[in-house]
C-alpha positions, 0 to 999 in steps of 0.5 A, a space after each residue: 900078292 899070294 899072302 901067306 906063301 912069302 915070309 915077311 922080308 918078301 912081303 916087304 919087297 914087293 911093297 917096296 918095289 910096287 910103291 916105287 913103280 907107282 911114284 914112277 907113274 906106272 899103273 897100279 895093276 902094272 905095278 903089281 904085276 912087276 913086283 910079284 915077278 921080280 919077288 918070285 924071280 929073287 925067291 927062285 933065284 936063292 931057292 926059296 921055291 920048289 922050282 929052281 927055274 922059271 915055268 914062264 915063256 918071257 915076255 912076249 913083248 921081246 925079241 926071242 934072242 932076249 929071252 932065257 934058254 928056259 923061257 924058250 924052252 918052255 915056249 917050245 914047250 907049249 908048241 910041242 916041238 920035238 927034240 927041244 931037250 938038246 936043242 941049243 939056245 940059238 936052235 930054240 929060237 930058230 925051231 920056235 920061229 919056224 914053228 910060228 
């Protein structure tokens, strides 16, 4: 958890949400991992951050059609492919997919 960069509402969330995850039986790491994401994805989404979008790629674990427009572009992104700025959703994931 960044101490210092959350206020104490956000800390109290992520503890919250780690606590739940564990009694769940997710490991503690895991636990940690999902809470701090969903802390961060809540702060973004009410603008408590300089970024208003996600700098991730989504996770890696699903289909490239679950993921975000700004997840795929981020993962166009990392594979420098070209004209990715005016590429739809669907063009992202055929251009990733091609690329890989």
């Amino acid at each position: 958890m960044p101490r210092g960069t959350w206020s104490d509402r956000r800390e109290r969330q992520y503890e919250h949400i780690k606590e739940s995850l564990e009694k769940q039986g997710k490991a503690k790491g895991r636990a940690k991992e999902i809470a701090a994401r969903t802390v961060n994805k809540t702060r973004r989404e009410h603008g408590e951050t300089p970024n208003e979008t996600t700098q991730g790629t989504g996770n890696p674990n699903r289909e490239l059609d679950s993921r975000t427009k700004d997840e795929l572009y981020n993962r166009a992104k990392q594979l420098d492919i070209a004209g990715r700025s005016k590429m739809s959703k669907d063009e992202l994931v055929a251009a990733i997919r091609k690329s890989g």
